[in-house]
N, C-alpha and C positions, 0 to 999 in steps of 0.2 A: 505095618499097614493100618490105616485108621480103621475103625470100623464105622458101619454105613452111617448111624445114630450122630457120629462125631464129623461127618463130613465137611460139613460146614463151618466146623469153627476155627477157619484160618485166623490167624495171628495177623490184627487190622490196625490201620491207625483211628483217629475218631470220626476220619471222613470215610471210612471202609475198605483204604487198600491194603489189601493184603502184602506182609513186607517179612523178610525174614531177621536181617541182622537186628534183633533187639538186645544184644551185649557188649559190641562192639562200636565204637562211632568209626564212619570213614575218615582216614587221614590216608597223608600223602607220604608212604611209605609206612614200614613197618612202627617205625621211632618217629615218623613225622609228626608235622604240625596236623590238628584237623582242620577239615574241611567246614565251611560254611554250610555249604549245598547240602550234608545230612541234615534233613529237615527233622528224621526221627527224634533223635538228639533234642533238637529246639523243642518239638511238641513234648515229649515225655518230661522236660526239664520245668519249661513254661506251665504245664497241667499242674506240676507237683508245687511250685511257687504260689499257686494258689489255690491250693488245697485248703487251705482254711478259710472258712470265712470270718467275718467279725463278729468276736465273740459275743454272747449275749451280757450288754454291762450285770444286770444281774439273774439270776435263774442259769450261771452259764454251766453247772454241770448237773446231769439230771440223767434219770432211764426211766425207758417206754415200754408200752405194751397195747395193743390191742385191746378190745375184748367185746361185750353186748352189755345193755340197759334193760332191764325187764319189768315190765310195768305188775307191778303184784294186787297194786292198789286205785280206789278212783280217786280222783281228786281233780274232774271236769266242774265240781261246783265251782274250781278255786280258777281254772286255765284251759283254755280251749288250744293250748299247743296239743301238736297231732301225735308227739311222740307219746304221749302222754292219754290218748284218748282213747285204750280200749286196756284191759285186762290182761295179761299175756303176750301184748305189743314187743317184740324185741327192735332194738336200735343198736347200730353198730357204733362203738367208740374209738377214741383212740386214745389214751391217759399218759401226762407226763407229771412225773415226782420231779423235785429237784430239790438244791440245798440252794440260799438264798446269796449270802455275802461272798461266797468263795467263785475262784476263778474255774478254767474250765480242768485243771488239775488237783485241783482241790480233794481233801478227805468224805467221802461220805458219812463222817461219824463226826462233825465237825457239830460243837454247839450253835443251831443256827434253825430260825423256822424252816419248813420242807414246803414248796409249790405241789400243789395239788392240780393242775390245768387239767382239764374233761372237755376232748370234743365229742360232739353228739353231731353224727350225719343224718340228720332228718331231712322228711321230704319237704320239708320247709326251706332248709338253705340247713347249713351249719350251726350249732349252739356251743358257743364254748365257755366257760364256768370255768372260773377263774381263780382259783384260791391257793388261801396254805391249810398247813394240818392245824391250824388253829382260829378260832372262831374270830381273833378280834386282831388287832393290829398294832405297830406303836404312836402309829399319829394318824391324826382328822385332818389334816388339808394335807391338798397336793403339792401345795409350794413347799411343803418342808421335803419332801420326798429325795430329791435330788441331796439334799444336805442330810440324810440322815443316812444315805446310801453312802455317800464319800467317808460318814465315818464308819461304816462297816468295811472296807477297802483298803488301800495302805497308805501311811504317812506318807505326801507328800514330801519331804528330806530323807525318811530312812529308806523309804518302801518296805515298809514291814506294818503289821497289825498293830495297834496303837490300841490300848485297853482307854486311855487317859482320855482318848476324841468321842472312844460310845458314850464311856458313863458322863464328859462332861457334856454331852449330848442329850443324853437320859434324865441328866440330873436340872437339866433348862427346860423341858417338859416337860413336866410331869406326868400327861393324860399318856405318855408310854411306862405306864408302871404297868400297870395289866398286864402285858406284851412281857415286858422286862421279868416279871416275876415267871408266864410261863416257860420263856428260855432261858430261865437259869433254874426251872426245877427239872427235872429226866426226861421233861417231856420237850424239852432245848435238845436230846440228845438219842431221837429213835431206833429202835432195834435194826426195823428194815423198811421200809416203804408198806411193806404188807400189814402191819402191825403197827399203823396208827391210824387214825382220823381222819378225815378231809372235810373241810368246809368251803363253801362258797363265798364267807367270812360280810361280805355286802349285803345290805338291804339290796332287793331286787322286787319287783312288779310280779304280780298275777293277773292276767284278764279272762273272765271267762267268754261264755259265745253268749252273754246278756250284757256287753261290756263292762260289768261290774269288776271294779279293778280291789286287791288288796296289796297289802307289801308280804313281805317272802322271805326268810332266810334257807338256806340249802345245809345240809347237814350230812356224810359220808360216814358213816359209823362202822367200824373193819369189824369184819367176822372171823377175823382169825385171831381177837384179844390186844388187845393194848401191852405194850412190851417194850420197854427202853435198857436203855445203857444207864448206866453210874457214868458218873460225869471220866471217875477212873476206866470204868471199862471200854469208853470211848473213846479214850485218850489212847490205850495200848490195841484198838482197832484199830487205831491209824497208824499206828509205824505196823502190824499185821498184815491188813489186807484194806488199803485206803478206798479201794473199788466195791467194798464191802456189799451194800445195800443194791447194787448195781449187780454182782455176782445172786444174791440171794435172786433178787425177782427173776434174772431168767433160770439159774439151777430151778426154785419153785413151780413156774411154766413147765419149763421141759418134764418136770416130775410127774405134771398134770394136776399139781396143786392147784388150783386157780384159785386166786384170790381172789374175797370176794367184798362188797360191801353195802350197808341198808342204805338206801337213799330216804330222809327224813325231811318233811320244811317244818317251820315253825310259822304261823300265818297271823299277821294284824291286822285289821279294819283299817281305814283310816279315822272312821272317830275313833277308836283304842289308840292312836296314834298322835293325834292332835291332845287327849288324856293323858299320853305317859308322860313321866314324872321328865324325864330326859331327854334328848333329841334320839330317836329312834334307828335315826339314819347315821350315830357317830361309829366312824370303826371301833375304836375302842373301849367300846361297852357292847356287853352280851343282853339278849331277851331272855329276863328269866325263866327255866323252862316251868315252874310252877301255874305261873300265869299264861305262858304259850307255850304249850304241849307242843312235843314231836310228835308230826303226822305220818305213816308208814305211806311211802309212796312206791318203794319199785328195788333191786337188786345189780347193781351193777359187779361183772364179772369178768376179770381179765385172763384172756386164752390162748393170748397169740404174739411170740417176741418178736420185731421187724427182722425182718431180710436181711436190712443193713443199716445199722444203728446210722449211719449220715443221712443216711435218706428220708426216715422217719423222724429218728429223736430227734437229731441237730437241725434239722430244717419244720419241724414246726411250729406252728406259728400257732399263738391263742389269743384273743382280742374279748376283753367284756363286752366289747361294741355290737359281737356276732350274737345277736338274738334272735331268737324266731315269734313267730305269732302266736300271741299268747303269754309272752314272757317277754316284759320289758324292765327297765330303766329305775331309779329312782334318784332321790336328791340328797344320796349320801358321797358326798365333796370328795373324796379318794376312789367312789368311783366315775363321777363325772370325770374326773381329773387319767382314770388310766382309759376313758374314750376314744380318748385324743392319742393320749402316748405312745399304747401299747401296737397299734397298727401302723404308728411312726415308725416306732422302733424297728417293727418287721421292714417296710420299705427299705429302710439303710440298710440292716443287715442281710435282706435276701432278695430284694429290688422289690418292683412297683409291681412287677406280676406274682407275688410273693402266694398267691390264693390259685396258683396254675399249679403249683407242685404238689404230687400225687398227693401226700398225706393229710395237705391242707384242701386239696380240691373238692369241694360238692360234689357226690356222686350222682345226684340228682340236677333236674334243670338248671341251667343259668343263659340266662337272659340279659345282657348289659349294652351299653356304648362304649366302655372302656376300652381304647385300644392302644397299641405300641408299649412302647419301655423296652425294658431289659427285660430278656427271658418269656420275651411273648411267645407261649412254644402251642396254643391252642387252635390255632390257625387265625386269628388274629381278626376274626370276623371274616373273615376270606372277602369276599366283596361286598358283603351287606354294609347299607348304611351304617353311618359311625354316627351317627348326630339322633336327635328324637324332639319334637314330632316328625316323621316322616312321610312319604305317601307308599313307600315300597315294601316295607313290610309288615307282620303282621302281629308285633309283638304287642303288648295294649297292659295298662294298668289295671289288676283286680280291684275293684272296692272294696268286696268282704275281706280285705287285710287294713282296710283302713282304719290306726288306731283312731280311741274315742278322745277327744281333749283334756289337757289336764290343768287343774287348777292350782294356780301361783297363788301364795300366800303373802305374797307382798309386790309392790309394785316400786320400792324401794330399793336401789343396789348401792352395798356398803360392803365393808370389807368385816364382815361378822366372827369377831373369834369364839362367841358362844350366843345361845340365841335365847336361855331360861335359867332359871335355878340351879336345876339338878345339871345342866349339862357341863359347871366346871368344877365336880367332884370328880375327880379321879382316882380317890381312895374307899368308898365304899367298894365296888366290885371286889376292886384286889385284897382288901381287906377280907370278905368272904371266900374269893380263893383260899386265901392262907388256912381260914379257919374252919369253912366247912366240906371244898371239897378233896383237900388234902389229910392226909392222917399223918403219924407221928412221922413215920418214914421219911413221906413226901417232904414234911416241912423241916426234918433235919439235912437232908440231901441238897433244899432249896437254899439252904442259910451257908452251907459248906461251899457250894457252889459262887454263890454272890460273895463269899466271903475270899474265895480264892480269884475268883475273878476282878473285884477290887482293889487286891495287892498289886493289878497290875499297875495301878496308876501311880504315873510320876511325873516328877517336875515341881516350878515355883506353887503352880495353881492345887496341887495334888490336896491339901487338908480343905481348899475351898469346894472340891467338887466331892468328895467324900461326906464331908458334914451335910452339903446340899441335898446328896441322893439319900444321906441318911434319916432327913428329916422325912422323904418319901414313906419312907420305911414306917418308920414311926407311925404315921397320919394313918397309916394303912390297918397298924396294926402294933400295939406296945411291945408285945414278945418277938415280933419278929424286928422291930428295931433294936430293942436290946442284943438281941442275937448278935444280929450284923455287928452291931457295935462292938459289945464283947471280941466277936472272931479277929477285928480289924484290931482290936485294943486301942480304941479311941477314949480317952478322959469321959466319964458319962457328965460331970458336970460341964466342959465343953458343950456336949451335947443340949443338953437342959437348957442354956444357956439360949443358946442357939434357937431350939425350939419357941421359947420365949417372945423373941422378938422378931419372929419369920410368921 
């Protein structure tokens, strides 16, 4: 006999009737044919056929975690968002890691950057921050994005990973050297989620409550130390335990470790801005922090693993577009360009009401005319007008959220691949990677790495894309193109050669 506590939970279908044969389908005799009319049957079979949704083209495998945002610090000269506006403020989050170019079975030890997505349920609406574990990117405009994704992905003839489509990809752009050198030094290949970094990696806006606006970098710095793989030890995590980084974060939860990390910005003027030597706004270049100090702003701490990983991790959704007041926008081209995408992307993969499912929902007010679609599960406006302006009810626009204007610098539209001087150097930065914030370690690990990941290229083109990316090398840095070279065992007067007249 059940006891009382259990009473109610007879064995339902999705409509609520209670049904008992769930092992059996009805047929007509013992060996018979089945029957049509077991509806069971249909529903449990139909459910399971689309149990998946469409994967995420990339970010598709990743683990989540709850936790809070703690404000430690002021920083109201800089932004008058509310999350942000008192000392000891907590905000609930929600945070997803992920690995970028792999599928949604892929290794979590896999050389590849990691997404960093941060929602923030403020009483604003939602804030989602959008990043990887690394500060900068491999390319400045959005049109290259789709193409630079397909060669992280598989040959179209073998369906296999193609070493020969990144680097002749890599080695046609240069401005992804930065990027390229950070995922092929250890930090291509992290411990665990807990144990790296996260950036917001975009210029982003500040306004405060005098509308005085600055630009903004977001900075996630782990308290629990920096800690990677060998490109080897990555390698034998994955035929180990490929679920690796994904086992860590919740064994670490459950333990009551909570991971934790400093939230930091780096903050420009815009005269400092309209001054620097570079486009301010390129992903692929860093703000020195000599010149722009890290600001100590607040504590974020994760405390809590979902119920059920589909409900939380696989279904949510993170959009650069979700800002709140006080935190806006800027005119750097990859993020204009994921405004658009990114809550495209969510539509198709989880429909038009994609912001009604619990983990994505505002906990706080919403007010809209949005209605219907797929999965309209909020009551749908029930009967309130669908249109605005109305005479029936009593919703009304606030002013004091009204941003202040922003000024264009040109009145010109041209298809701009660089806009100053400094902005088509792509070898100073990465040149200073190599040399000042790496040590001997780093930068023999980085060279062993590039050096094995190069062998993979082949074909007719293979000595032309090699010598290309080699030249990068070089530009960047003489010892570490010599390295490369040496490791590949490339003719060095080939090279020189080459150098010469490139």
């Amino acid at each position: 006999m059940k006891n009382e506590k259990n009473k109610n939970r007879k064995l339902t279908t999705a409509s609520g009737k209670p049904y008992v044969e769930n092992e059996n389908t009805l047929s007509a005799g013992a060996r018979g044919p089945l029957l049509l009319q077991d509806f069971i049957l249909h529903e449990k079979m139909a459910h399971f056929n689309r149990e998946r949704i469409p994967e995420r083209v990339v970010h598709a495998k990743g683990s989540g975690a709850f936790g809070t945002f703690t404000v430690t610090h002021d920083i109201s000269q800089y932004t008058k968002a509310k999350l942000f506006n008192q000392i000891g403020k907590q905000t609930n989050v929600f945070l997803r890691f992920s690995t970028v170019g792999g599928e949604k079975g892929s290794a979590d030890t896999e050389r590849d950057p990691r997404g960093f997505a941060l929602k923030f349920y403020t009483e604003d609406g939602n804030w989602d921050l959008v990043g990887n574990n690394t500060p900068v990117f491999f390319i400045k405009d959005p049109k290259k994005f789709s193409d630079f994704i397909h060669t992280q992905k598989r040959d179209p003839r073998t369906n296999c990973k193609n070493p020969t489509m990144m680097w002749d990809f890599w080695s046609l752009n240069p401005e992804s050297l930065h990027q390229v050198m950070i995922l092929m030094s250890d930090r291509g290949t992290p411990y665990s989620y807990r144990h790296m970094n996260g950036y917001g990696s975009h210029t982003f806006s500040m306004i405060n409550a005098e509308n005085e606006m600055v630009w903004v970098k977001f900075h996630f710095k782990t308290l629990q130390g920096i800690k990677n793989f060998t490109g080897d030890a990555a390698t034998d995590m994955k035929g180990q335990d490929p679920d690796f980084a994904q086992r860590d974060l919740v064994e670490a939860i459950d333990r009551k470790e909570f991971p934790k990390w400093a939230l930091k910005i780096q903050v420009m003027t815009q005269e400092q801005a309209k001054a620097f030597p570079f486009n301010p706004f390129d992903l692929t270049k860093v703000w020195p922090h000599g010149d722009f100090p890290l600001i100590d702003v607040g504590i974020l701490e994760l405390n809590k693993i979902p119920k059920n990983y589909f409900a939380d991790v696989e279904q949510a959704a993170f959009a650069p577009a979700h800002v709140v007041d006080g935190i806006g926008y800027s005119p750097d081209k990859m993020l204009q360009g994921r405004l658009l995408s990114y809550p495209d992307a969510h539509r198709y993969r989880l429909g038009a009401n994609y912001e009604q499912i619990p983990v994505n929902k505002c906990p706080f007010m919403v007010n809209n005319y949005e209605r219907d679609g797929a999965m309209a599960v909020n009551g749908n406006g029930e009967d309130s007008p669908n249109y605005f302006p109305n005479s029936f009810d009593d919703i009304y626009t606030d002013e004091s959220y009204k941003e202040p204007p922003v000024q264009l610098d040109s009145l010109v539209a041209d298809w701009y691949d660089r806009n100053g001087p400094g902005d088509n150097d792509h070898y100073t930065q990465p040149g200073l990677l190599f040399n000042k914030a790496m040590n001997d370690y780093d930068r023999h690990n980085l060279v062993e790495n590039i050096v094995n990941a190069m062998k993979g290229i082949s074909g007719e083109k293979k000595d032309m894309i090699i010598m290309r990316q080699l030249c990068h090398f070089f530009r960047a840095d003489m010892k570490l193109g010599m390295a490369v070279a040496t490791g590949l065992e490339v003719d060095m007067k080939t090279v020189t050669d080459k150098l010469k007249h490139s």
